[in-house]
C-alpha positions in Angstrom: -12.6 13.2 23.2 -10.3 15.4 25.4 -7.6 13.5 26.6 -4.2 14.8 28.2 -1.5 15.6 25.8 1.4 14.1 28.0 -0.5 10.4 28.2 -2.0 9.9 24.5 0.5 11.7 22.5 0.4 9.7 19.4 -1.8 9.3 16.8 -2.5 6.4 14.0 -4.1 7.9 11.3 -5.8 6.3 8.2 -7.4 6.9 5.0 -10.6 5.3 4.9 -10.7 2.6 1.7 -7.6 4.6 0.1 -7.3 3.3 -3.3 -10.8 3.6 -3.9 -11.5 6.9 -2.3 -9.0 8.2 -4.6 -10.1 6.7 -7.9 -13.8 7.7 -7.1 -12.7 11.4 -6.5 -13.3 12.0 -10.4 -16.0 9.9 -10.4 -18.9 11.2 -8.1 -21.5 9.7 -9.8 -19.9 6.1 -8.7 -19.7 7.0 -4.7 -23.0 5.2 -4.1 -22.4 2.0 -6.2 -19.6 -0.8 -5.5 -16.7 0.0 -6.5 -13.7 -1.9 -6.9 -9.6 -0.9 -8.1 -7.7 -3.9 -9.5 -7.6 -6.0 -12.1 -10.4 -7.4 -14.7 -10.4 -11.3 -15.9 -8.1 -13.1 -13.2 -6.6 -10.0 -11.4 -7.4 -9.6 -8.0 -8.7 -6.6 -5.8 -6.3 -3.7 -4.8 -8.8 -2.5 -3.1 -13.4 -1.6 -2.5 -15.4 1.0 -1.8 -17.6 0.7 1.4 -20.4 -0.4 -0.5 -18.4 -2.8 -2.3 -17.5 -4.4 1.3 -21.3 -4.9 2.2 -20.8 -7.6 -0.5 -18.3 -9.7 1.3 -16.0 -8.1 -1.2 -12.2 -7.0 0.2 -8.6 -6.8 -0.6 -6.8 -9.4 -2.2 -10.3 -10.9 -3.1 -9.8 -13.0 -7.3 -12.1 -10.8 -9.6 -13.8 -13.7 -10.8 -15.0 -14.5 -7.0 -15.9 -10.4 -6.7 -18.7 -11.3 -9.9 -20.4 -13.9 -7.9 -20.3 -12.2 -4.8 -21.6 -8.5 -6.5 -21.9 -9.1 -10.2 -22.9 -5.6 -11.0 -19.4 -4.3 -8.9 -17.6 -1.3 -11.1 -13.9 -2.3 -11.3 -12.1 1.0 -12.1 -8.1 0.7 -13.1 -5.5 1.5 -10.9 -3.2 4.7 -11.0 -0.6 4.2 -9.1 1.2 7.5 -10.2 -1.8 9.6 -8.5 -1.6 7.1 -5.5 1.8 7.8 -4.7 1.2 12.1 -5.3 -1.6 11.4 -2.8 0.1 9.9 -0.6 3.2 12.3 -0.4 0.6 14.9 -0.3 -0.7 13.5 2.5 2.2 12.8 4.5 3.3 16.6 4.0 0.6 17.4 5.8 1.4 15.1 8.6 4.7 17.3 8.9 3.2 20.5 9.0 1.5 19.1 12.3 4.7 17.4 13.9 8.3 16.4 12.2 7.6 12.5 14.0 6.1 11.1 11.4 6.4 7.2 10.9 4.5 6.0 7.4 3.9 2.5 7.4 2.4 2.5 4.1 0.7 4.9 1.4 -2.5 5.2 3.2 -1.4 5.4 7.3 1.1 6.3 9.5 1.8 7.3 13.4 2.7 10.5 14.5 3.7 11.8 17.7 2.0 15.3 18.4 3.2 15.5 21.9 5.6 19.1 20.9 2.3 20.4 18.9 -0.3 20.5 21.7 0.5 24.2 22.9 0.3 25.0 19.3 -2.8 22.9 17.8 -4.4 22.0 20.9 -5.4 18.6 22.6 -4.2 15.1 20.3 -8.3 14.9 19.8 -8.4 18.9 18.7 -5.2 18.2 16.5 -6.7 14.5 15.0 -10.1 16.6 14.0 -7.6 19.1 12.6 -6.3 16.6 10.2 -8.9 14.8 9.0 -10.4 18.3 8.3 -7.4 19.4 6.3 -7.0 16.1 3.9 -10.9 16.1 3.0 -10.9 19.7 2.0 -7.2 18.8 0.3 -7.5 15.6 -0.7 -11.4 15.3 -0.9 -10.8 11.8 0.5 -11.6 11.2 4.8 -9.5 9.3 7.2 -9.8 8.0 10.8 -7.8 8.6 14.1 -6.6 6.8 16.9 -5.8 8.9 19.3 -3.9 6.6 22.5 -0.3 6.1 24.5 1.0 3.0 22.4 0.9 2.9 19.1 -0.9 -0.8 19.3 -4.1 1.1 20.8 -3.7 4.3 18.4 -4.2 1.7 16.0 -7.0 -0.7 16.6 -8.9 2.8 18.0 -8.1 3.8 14.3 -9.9 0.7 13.2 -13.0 1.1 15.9 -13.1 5.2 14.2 -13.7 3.5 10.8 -14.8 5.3 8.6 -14.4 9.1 8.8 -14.3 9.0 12.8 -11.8 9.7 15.5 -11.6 7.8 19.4 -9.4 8.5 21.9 -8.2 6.4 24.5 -6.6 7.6 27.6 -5.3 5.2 30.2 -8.2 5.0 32.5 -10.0 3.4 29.4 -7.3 0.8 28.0 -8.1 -2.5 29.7 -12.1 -1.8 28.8 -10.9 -1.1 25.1 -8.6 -4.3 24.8 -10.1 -6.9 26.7 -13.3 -7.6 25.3 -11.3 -8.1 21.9 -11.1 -11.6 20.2 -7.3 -11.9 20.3 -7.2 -12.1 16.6 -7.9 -8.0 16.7 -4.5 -7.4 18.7 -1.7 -5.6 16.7 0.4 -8.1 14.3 -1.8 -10.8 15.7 -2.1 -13.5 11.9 -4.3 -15.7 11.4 -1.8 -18.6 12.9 -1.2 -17.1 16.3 -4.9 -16.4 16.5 -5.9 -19.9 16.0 -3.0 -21.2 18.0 -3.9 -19.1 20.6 -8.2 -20.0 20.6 -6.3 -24.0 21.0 -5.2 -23.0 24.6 -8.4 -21.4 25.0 -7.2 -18.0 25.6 -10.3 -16.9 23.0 -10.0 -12.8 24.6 -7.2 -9.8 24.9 -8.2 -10.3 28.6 -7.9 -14.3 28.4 -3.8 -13.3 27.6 -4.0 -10.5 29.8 -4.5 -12.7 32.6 -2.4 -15.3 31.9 0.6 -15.4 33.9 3.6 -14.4 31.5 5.6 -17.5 32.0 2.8 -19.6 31.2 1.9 -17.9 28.0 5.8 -17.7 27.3 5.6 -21.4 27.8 2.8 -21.6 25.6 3.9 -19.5 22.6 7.4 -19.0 23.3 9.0 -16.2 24.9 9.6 -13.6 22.7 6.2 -13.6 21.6 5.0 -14.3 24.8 6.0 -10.9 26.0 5.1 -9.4 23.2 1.4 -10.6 23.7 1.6 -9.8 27.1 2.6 -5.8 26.5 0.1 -5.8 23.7 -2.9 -7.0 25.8 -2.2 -4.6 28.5 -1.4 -1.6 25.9 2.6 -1.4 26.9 3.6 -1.9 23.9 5.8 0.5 21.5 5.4 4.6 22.4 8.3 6.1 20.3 8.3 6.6 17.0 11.1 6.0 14.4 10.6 9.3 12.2 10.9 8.6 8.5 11.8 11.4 6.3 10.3 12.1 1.9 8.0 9.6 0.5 7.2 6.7 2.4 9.3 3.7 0.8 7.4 0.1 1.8 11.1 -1.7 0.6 13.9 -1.5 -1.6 11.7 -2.3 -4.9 8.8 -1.7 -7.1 6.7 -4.1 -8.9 3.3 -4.8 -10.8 2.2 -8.7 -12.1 -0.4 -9.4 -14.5 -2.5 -12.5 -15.3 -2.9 -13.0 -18.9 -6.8 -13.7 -19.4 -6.1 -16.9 -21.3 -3.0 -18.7 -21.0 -0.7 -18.0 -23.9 2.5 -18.4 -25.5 2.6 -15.8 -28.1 5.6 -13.6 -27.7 4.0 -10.5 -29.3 1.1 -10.1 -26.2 3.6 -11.0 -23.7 6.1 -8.6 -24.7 3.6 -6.0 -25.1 2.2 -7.1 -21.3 6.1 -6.5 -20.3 6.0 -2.7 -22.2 2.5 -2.1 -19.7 3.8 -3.1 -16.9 7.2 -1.0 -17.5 5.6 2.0 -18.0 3.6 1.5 -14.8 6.9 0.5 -12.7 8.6 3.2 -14.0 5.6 5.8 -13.8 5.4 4.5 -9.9 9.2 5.2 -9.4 8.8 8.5 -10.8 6.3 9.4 -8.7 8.5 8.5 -5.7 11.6 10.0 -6.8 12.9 6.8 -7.0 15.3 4.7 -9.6 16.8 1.1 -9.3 19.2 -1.0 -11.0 18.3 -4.4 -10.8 14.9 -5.1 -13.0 13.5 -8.5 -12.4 11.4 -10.6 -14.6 8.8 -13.3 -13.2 6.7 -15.6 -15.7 4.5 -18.1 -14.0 3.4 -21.0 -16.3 0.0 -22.8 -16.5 0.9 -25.0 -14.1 1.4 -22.8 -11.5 5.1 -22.7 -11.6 7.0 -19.7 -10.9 10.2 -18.5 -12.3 12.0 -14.9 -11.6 15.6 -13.7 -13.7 17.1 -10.6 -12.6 19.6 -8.5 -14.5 21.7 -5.9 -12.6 22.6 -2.8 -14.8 26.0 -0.6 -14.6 23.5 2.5 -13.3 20.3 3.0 -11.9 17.0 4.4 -14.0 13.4 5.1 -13.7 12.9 5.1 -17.8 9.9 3.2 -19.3 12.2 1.9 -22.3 15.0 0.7 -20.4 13.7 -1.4 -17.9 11.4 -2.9 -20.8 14.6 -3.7 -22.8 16.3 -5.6 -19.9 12.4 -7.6 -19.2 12.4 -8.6 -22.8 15.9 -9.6 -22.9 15.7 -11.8 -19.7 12.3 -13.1 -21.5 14.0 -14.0 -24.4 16.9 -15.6 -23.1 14.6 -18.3 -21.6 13.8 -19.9 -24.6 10.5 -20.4 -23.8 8.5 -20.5 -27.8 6.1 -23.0 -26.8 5.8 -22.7 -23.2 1.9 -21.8 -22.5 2.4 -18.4 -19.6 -0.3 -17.7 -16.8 1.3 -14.4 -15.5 4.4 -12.3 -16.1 6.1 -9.9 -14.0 8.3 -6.6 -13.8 10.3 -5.9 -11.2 12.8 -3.4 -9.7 15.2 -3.6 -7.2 17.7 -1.8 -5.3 16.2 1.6 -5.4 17.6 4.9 -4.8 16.5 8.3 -4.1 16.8 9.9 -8.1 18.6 12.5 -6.9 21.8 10.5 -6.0 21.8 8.6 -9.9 24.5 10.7 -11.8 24.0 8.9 -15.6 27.1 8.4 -17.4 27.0 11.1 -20.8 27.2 9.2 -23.8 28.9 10.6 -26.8 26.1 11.7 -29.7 23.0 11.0 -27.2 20.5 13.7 -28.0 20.0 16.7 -25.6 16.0 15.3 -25.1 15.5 11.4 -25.1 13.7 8.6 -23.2 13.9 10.2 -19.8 12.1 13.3 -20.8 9.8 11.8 -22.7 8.9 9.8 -20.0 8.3 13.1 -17.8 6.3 14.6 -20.3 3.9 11.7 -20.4 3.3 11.8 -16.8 2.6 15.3 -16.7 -0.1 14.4 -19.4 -1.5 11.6 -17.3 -2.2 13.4 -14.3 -3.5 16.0 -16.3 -5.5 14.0 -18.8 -5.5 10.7 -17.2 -3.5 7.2 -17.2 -5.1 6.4 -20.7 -4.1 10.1 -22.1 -0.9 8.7 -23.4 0.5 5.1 -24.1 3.1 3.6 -26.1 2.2 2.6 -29.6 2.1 -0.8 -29.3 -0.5 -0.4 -26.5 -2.8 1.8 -28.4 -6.4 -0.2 -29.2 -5.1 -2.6 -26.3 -7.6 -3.1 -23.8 -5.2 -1.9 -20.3 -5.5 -5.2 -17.6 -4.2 -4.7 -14.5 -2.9 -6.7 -12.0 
């Protein structure tokens, strides 16, 4: 596992089934049966246990198709509030190790621990470091590529999966990458996989050893070389350092499909109130506020419709961004059209910090906002179920 510090200096780390490692820490007796987060009736997974996977269950998977595959799977309700607080958690201590830290989503990120190793030791001693640190935090494990590009750091994170760590030092790239189906390569889809199998090149070493212009002439040139650096493990070896919360884009949103199509404005306006307060309770959680909230309703045919309303100033408050959903809802006209999902939406965000809300003569000293605080510090107390709007009290919670 000892590799030198100046020739695999970064690392790709990743927590191992995130969603549902965190959602099973208050749930022990549930570690050994599958276990799904998402949503019940025609959501789709977020995300399975390891047990769940033995299944043929995975992400993205329709929950109807998870029954026939495991019909005795748990499906637990995501919290995307304790998510995100993971998460930052998490990336702090990715910081206390080294300040290049680049998050590509909740769950993983590179870091660069070349300006640690006299402190922490080899990038293997410093990877065992962390994944020692986020259990005993956390209570949740991870795995660690440990390489000199950051597209071997990350299939080596995939090869460590689960709870593992691999290193691979130079000497060892070309017998890591080139027994590889193509399809395993960094960014490689689905489409450049199969387009690649048509020209035969079915290995990392088949591309490997293809002269560059004729893959170039194959694939094009752009990803051509791209191919080419990524089957010989030149890729990428700097980091772009991100600082706070990792952000995945400029919005936040959460869809839900209804379990019955239905046109009756009092469940779909409720359904918009849910999936405000979870919007907004994610926002919170990333310090985060927007001004542009975005509706979606997709009808039983399968058509899909989005209106957007831009507001004079940003906000992370469950009540507001409901108002401006039911507004755009309303202003459709849409009394007898029959709904499959709806959708909340908000764009344009910015850190809280920077929102400077416009006083408003009479408005009370406490209102919406605080109340809003106060309910999260209940949920992550108590749970997401602790406290809930009125109107969602005696509702069974879907998620989407």
């Amino acid at each position: 596992m000892t590799a030198d510090p100046i020739v695999t200096p970064l690392l790709h780390v990743d927590m191992d089934a995130f969603y549902a490692s965190v959602a099973l820490r208050e749930r022990p007796d549930l570690v050994d049966q599958p276990v799904v987060v998402g949503g019940s009736g025609r959501g789709v997974v977020l995300a399975a246990n390891y047990v769940a996977r033995r299944y043929g269950v995975r992400s993205a998977l329709p929950m109807t198709r998870v029954r026939r595959l495991c019909p005795h799977v748990v499906v637990i309700e995501p919290d995307y509030a304790t998510f995100t607080s993971v998460s930052a958690s998490v990336m702090e201590t990715f910081r206390e190790v080294t300040p290049l830290v680049e998050a590509i989503s909740l769950d993983e990120a590179f870091l660069d621990v070349r300006g640690s190793t006299r402190r922490l030791g080899t990038p293997g001693e410093i990877a065992e470091r962390l994944r020692s640190t986020i259990h005993d935090e956390q209570g949740i494990t991870c795995s660690v590529g440990v390489a000199a590009s950051v597209s071997v750091a990350k299939l080596a994170s995939r090869r460590a999966k689960p709870d593992g760590v691999i290193v691979v030092p130079p000497s060892r790239v070309t017998s890591f990458l080139h027994p590889l189906d193509v399809g395993e390569l960094y960014g490689v889809g689905e489409k450049t996989q199969a387009l690649l199998h048509r020209f035969g090149l079915m290995t990392v070493g088949d591309v490997a050893h293809t002269p560059l212009r004729t893959l170039q002439r194959a694939v094009g040139v752009h990803l051509g070389r791209e191919l080419h650096h990524l089957a010989w493990g030149t890729d990428r070896g700097e980091l772009t350092p991100r600082s706070g919360p990792y952000e995945p884009d400029r919005s936040m949103g959460a869809d839900e499909t209804f379990a019955r199509d239905t046109d009756d404005r009092e469940v779909i306006v409720r359904e918009l109130l849910r999936l405000s307060a979870r919007v907004a309770g994610r926002m919170r959680a990333a310090g985060v506020a927007g001004r542009t909230i975005t509706l979606k309703v997709r009808f039983a045919d399968f058509t899909t419709i989005t209106r957007s309303r831009t507001q004079t100033e940003a906000t992370d408050v469950t009540v507001e961004v409901h108002r401006a959903v039911t507004r755009l809802y309303d202003a459709l006209g849409l009394q007898r059209a029959r709904l499959r999902l709806v959708g909340v939406r908000v764009e344009g965000l910015v850190p809280r910090a920077t929102v400077h809300r416009q006083l408003v003569l009479g408005e009370p000293d406490h209102g919406w906002s605080d109340a809003d605080r106060a309910v999260d510090l209940a949920t992550r107390r108590f749970g997401s179920s602790a406290v809930r709007p009125a109107s969602l009290v005696g509702v069974r919670a879907r998620n989407g």
